[in-house]
C-alpha positions in Angstrom: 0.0 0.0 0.0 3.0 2.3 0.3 3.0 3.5 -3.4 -0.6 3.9 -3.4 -0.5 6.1 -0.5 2.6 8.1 -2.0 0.4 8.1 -5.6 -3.0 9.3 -3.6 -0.6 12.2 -2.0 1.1 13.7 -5.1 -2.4 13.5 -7.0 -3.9 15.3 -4.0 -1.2 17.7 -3.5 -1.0 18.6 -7.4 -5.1 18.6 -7.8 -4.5 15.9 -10.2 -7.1 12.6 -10.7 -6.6 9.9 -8.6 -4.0 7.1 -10.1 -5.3 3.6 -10.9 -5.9 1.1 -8.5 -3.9 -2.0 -8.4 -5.3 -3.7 -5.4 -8.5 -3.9 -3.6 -9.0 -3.5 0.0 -11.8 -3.4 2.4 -13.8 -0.3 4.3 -11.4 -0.5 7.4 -8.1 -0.4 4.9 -9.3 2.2 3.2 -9.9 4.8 6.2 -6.7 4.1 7.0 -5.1 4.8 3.7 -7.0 8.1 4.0 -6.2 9.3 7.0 -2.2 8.6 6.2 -2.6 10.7 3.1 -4.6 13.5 4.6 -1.6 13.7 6.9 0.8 13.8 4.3 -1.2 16.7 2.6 -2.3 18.8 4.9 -0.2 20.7 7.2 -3.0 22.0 10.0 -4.7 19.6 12.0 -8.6 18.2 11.1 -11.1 20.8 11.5 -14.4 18.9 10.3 -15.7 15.5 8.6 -18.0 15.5 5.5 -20.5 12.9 5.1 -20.3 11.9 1.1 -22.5 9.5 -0.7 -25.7 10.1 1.0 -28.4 9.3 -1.1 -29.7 5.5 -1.1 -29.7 5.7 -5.5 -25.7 6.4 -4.9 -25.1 4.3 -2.2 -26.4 1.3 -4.2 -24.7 1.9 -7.3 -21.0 1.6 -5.6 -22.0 -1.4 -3.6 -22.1 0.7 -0.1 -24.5 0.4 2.4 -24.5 3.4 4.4 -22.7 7.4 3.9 -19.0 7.7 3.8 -17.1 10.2 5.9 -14.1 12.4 4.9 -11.4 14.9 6.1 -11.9 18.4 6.2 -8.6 20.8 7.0 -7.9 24.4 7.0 -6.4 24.7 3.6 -9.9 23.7 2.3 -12.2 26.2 3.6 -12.8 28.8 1.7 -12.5 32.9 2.7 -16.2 34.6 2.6 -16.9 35.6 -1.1 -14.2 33.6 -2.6 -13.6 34.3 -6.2 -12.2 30.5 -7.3 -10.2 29.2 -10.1 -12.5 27.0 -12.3 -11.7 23.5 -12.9 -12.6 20.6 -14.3 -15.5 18.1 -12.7 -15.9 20.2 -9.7 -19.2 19.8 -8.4 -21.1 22.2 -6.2 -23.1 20.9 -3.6 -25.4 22.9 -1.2 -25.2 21.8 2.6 -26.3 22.3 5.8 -23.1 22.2 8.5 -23.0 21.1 11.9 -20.8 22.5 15.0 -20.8 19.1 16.7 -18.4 17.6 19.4 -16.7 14.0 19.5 -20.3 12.6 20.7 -22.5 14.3 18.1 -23.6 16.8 20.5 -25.0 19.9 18.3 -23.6 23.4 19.0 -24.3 25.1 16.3 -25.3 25.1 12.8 -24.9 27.0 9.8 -25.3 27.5 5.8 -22.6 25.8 3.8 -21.2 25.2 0.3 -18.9 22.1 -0.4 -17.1 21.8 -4.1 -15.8 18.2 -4.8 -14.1 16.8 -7.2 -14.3 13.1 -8.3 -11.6 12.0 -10.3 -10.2 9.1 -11.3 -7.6 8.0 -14.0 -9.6 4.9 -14.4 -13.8 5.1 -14.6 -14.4 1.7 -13.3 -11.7 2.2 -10.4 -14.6 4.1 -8.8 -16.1 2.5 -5.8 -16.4 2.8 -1.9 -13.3 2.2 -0.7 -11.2 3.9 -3.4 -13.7 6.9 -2.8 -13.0 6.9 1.0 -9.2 6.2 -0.1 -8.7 9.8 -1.8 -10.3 11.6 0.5 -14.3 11.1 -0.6 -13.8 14.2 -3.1 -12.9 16.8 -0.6 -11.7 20.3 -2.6 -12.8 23.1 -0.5 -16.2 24.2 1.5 -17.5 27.5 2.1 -18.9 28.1 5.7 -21.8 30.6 7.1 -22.4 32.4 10.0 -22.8 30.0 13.0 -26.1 30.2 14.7 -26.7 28.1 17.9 -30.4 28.0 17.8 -31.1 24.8 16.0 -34.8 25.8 15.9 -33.8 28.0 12.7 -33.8 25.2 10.2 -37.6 24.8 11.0 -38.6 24.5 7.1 -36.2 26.4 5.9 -34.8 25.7 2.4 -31.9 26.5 -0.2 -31.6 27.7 -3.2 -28.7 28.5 -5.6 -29.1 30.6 -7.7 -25.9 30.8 -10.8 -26.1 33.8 -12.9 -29.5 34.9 -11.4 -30.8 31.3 -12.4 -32.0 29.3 -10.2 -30.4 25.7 -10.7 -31.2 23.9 -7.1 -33.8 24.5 -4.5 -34.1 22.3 -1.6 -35.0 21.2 2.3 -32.3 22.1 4.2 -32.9 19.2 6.6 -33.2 16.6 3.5 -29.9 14.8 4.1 -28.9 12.0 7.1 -32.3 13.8 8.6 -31.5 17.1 9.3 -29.0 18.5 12.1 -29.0 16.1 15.3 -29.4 13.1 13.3 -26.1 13.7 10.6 -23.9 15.1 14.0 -24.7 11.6 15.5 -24.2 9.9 12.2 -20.7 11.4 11.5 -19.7 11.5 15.3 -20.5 7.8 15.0 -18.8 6.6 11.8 -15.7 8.9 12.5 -15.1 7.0 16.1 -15.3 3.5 14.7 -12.9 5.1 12.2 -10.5 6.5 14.8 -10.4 9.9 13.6 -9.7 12.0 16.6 -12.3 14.6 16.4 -11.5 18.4 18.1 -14.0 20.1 20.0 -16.5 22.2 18.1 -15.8 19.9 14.4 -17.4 20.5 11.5 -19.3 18.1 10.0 -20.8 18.8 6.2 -24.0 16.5 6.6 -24.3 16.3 2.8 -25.9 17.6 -0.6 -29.3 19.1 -0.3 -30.8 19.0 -3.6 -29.3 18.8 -7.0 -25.4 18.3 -7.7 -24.9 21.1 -9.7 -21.8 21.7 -12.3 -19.6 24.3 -11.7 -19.3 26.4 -14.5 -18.1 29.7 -14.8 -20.2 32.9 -13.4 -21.6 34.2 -9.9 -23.1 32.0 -7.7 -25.9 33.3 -5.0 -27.3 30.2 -2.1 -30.0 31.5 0.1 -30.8 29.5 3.1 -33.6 31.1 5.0 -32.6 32.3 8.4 -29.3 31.0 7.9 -28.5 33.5 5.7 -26.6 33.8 1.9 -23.6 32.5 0.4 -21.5 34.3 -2.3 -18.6 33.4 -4.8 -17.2 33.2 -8.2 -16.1 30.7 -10.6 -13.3 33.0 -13.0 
């Protein structure tokens, strides 16, 4: 597994896809091989978790039975109004975060946008545990204001809005069941995992909504009471 992890690190590193897959591993191998590469390629320590592959439609098509859970550092969150580079495959997924501790304990919660990028060198090396392997398509996330009143996501909904058109609009509580249920979820999976989680993480509960493209242009998410997200594509 050495070279894999040294491959995983230098395509991470240089934003590159992920290289092909020689060997296959199980679940528990492959949050190991993730956790030594995040280490390699991130300085800071973990700041938050994302929960990837939450819809039951996904989940079946890789052979998985239940969400998969990544690293989220400092170097990937994003400044407010960020104006980013475009590139290729990046997906833009609207989110609700959670301000959890180690025992999914809720804290807070806020508005977020997370931009992955799934790419591999090989189509058919895509499944769960290479997925979990490189990092479950972490790039960067965009966070919101915190609020600690958890009764704000009371039917509230978001909607992205690219160019002034609208191209998602959903429930902001539609993925892993809304706040309380994703923290103790993610708290969950991440301690069978051994991730050592700090106090007030971050967990990105998933995509609300459509997976949209992202293209070139100004982006606008509303979320209710949880207020609006700007940034760019150039």
């Amino acid at each position: 597994m050495k070279s894999l992890v040294e491959n995983l690190t230098l395509a991470l590193k240089k934003e590159e896809p992920l290289p092909p897959f020689e060997t296959n591993f199980d679940m528990r191998t492959a949050y190991q091989i993730q956790q030594e590469v995040t280490s390699r390629v991130y300085p800071s320590e973990l700041i938050g978790l994302k929960a990837g592959v939450t819809s039951n439609d996904m989940q079946t098509s890789l052979g998985i039975t239940k969400p998969l859970i990544g690293s989220l550092f400092e170097a990937n969150k994003l400044p407010p109004r960020p104006r980013i580079p475009y590139r290729e495959g990046r997906l833009i997924e609207c989110e609700l975060a959670v301000i959890s501790d180690h025992k999914g304990n809720v804290h807070a919660i806020a508005a977020a946008i997370e931009f992955a990028v799934i790419g591999f060198q090989r189509k058919n090396d895509l499944n769960g545990p290479n997925l979990v392997a490189g990092n479950v398509a972490v790039e960067k996330f965009l966070l919101g204001t915190r609020y600690s009143d958890i009764n704000l996501l009371q039917e509230q909904r978001v909607e992205l809005f690219h160019e002034e058109n609208l191209v998602n609009s959903s429930d902001l509580n539609i993925s892993l069941g809304g706040a309380t249920n994703a923290a103790s979820f993610i708290a969950d999976e991440a301690s069978r995992r051994n991730y050592v989680i700090p106090d007030r993480c971050i967990f990105l509960t998933g995509a609300c909504g459509k997976v949209f493209p992202g293209a070139h242009g100004k982006y606008l998410a509303t979320f209710g009471a949880l207020g609006e997200l700007h940034f760019e594509i150039v």
